[in-house]
Rosetta silent file (secondary structure, phi, psi, omega in degrees, C-alpha in Angstrom):
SEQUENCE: XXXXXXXXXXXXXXXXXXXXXXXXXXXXXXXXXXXXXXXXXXXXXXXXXXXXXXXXXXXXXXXXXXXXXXXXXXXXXXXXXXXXXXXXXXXXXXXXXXXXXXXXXXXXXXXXXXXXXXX
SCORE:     score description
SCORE:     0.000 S_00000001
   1 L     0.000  127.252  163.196   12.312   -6.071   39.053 S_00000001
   2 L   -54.990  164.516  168.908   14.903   -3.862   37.365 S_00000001
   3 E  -136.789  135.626 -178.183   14.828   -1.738   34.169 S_00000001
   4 E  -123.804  129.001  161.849   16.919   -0.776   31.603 S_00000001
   5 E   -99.998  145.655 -143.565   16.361    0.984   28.663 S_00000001
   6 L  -121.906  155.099  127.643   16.967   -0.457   25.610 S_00000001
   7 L  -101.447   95.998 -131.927   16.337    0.779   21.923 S_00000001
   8 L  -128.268  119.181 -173.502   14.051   -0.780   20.115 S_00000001
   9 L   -59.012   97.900 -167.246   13.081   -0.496   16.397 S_00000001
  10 L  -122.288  123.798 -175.288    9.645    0.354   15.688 S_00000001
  11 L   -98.423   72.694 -153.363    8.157    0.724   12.284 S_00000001
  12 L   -93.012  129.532  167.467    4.189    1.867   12.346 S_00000001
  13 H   -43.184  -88.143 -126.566    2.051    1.149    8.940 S_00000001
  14 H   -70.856  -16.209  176.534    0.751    4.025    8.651 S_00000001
  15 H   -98.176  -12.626 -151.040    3.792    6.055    8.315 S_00000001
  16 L    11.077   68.279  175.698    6.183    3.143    7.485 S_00000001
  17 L  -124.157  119.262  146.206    8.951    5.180    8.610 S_00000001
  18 L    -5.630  115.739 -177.306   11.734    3.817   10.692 S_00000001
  19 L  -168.704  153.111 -161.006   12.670    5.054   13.850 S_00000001
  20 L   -85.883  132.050 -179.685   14.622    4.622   16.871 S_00000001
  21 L  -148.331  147.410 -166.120   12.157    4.415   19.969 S_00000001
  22 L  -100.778  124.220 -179.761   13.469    3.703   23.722 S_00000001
  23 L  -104.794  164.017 -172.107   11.089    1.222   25.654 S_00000001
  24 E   -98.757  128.319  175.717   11.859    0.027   29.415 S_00000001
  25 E  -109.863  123.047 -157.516   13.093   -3.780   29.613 S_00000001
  26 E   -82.221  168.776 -160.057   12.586   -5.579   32.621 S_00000001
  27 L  -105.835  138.644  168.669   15.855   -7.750   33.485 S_00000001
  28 L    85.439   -3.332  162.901   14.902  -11.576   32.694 S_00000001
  29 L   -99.626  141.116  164.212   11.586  -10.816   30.270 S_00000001
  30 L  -128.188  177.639  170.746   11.918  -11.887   27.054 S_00000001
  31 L   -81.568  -21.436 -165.050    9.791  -12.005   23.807 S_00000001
  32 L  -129.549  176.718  172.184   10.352  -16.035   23.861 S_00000001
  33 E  -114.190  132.954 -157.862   10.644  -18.424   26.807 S_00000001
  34 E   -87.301  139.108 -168.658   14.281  -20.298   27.355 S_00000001
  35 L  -102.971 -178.329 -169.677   13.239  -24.256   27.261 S_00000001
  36 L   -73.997  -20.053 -159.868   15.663  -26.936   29.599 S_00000001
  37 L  -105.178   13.597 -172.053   17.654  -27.534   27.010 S_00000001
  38 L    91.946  -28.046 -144.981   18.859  -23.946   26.299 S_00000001
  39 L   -86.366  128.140  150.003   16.864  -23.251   23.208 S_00000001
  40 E   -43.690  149.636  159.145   13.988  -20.577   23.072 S_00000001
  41 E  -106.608  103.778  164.267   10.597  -21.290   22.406 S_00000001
  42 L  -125.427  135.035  175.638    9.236  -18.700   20.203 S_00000001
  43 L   -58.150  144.536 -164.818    6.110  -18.337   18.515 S_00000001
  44 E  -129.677  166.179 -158.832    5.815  -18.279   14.945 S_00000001
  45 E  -146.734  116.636  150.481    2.911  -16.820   12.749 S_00000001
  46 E  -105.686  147.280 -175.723    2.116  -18.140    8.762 S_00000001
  47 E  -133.676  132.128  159.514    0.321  -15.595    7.037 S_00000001
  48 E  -107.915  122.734  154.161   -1.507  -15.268    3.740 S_00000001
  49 E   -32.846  115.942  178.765   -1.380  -12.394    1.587 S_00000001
  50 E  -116.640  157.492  117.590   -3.795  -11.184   -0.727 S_00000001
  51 E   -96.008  113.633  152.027   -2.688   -7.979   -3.529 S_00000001
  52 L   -26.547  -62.598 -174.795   -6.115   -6.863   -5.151 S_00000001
  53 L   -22.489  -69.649  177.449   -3.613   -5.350   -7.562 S_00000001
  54 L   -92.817   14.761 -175.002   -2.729   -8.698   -9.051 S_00000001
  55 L    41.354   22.689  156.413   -5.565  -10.956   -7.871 S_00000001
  56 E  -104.392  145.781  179.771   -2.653  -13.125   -5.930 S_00000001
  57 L   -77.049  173.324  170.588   -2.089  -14.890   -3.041 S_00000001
  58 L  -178.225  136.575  159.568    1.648  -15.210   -0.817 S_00000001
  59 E  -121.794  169.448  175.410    2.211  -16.874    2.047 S_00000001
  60 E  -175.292 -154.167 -168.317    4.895  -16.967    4.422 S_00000001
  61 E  -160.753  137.788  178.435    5.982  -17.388    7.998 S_00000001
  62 E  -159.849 -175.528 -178.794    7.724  -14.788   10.508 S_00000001
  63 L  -115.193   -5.153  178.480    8.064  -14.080   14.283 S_00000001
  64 L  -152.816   93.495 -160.823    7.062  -10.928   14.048 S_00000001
  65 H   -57.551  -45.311  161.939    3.910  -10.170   11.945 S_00000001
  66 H   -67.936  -39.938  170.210    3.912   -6.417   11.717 S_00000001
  67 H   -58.895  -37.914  165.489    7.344   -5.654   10.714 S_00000001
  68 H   -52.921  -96.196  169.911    6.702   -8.374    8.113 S_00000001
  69 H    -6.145  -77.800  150.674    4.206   -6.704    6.708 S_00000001
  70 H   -20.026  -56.175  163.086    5.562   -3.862    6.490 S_00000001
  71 L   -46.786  -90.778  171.955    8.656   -4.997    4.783 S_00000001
  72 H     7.745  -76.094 -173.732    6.260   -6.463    2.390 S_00000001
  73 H   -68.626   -8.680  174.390    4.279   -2.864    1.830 S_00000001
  74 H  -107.615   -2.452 -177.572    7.502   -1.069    1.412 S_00000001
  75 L    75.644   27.298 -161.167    8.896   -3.018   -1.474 S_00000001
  76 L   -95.764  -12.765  160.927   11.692   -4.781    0.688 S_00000001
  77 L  -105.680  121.910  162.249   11.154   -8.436   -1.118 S_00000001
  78 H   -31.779  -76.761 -172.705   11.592   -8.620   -4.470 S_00000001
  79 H   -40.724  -35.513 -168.416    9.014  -11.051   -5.062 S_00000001
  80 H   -99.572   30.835 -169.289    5.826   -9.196   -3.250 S_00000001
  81 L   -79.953  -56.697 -114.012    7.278   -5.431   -5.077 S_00000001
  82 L  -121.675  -10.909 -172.081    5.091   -5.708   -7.569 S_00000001
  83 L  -109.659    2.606 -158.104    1.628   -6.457   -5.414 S_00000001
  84 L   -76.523  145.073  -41.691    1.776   -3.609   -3.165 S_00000001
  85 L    -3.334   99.343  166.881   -0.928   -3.164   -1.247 S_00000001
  86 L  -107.145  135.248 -179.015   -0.935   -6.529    0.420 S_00000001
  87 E   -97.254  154.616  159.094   -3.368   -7.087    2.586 S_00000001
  88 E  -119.832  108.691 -158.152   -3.905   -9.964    5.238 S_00000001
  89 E   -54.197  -27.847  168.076   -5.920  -12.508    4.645 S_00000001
  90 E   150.495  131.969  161.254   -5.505  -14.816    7.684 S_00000001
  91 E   -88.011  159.749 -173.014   -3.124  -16.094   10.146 S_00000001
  92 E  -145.068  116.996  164.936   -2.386  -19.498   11.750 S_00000001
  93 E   -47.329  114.083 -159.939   -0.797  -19.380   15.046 S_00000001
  94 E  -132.492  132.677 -173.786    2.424  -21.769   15.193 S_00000001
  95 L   -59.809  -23.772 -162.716    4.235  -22.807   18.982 S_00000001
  96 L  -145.647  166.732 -168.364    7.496  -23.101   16.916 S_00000001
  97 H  -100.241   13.631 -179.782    8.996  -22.331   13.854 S_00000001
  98 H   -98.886  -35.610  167.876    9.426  -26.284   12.652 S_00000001
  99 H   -60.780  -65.063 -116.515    5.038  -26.203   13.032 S_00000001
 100 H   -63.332  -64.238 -144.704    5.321  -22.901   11.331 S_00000001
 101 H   -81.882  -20.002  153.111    7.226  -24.344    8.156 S_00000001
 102 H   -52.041  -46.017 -178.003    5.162  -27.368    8.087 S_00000001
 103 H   -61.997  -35.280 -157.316    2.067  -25.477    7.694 S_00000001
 104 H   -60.111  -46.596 -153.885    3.668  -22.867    5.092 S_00000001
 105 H   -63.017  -37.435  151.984    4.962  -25.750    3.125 S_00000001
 106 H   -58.038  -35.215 -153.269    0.943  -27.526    3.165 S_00000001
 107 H   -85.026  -54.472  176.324   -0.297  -24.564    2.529 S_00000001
 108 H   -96.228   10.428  152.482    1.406  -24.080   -0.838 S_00000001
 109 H   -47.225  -62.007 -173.688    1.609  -27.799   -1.660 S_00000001
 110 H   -67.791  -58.595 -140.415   -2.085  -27.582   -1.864 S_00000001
 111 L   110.755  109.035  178.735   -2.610  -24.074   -3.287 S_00000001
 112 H   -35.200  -56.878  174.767   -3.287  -21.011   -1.334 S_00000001
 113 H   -52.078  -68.850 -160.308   -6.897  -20.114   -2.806 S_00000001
 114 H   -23.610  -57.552 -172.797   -7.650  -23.982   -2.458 S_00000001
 115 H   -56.757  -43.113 -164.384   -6.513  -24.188    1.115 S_00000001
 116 H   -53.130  -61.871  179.038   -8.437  -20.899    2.182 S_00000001
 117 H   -39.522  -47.740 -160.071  -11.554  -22.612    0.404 S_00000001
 118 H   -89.460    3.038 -172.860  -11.427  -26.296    2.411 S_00000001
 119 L  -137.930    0.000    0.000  -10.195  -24.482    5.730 S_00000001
């Protein structure tokens, strides 16, 4: 199999610093798998939040669970600014992102604490 290098954007908690980092890509791997119909299949990940700070919950859904975070812990959404530290509380593994937003969307129908409790 061939290789190319690529650059690819890697962000590490503990330093949360940006940086350019070059990784080898093999030709024909991907992060998702192309379905018959053209489309990708990529996995999706809802996650809940806890900040100690504020004794609140957030949930939310992404394809890529560490950079999220990260955003998060860096002040890059308004809404979660204000909670930093957030920690994470538990993930739910989703094949697609149409499971994904079903679950997010139970998950705060019901109530975040609630849900944690009955599941």
């Amino acid at each position: 199999m061939q290789e190319s290098k690529k650059l690819c954007y890697f962000c590490p908690l503990i330093s949360g610093m940006w940086r350019p980092v070059p990784i080898a890509i093999g030709i024909g791997s991907s992060v998702s798998r192309r379905r018959r119909d053209g489309r990708r299949d990529m996995k999706y990940v809802v996650y809940i939040l806890l900040s100690e700070k504020l004794g609140t919950y957030y949930t939310g859904l992404t394809n890529n669970l560490v950079k999220r975070i990260a955003t998060h812990n860096q002040g890059g959404k308004k809404y979660t600014t204000k909670g930093i530290p957030w920690k994470v509380v538990k993930t739910y593994d989703c094949k697609d992102r149409s499971e994904a937003v079903r679950l997010e969307q139970k998950i705060k129908k019901r109530g975040i604490k609630r849900y944690l409790e009955e599941n």
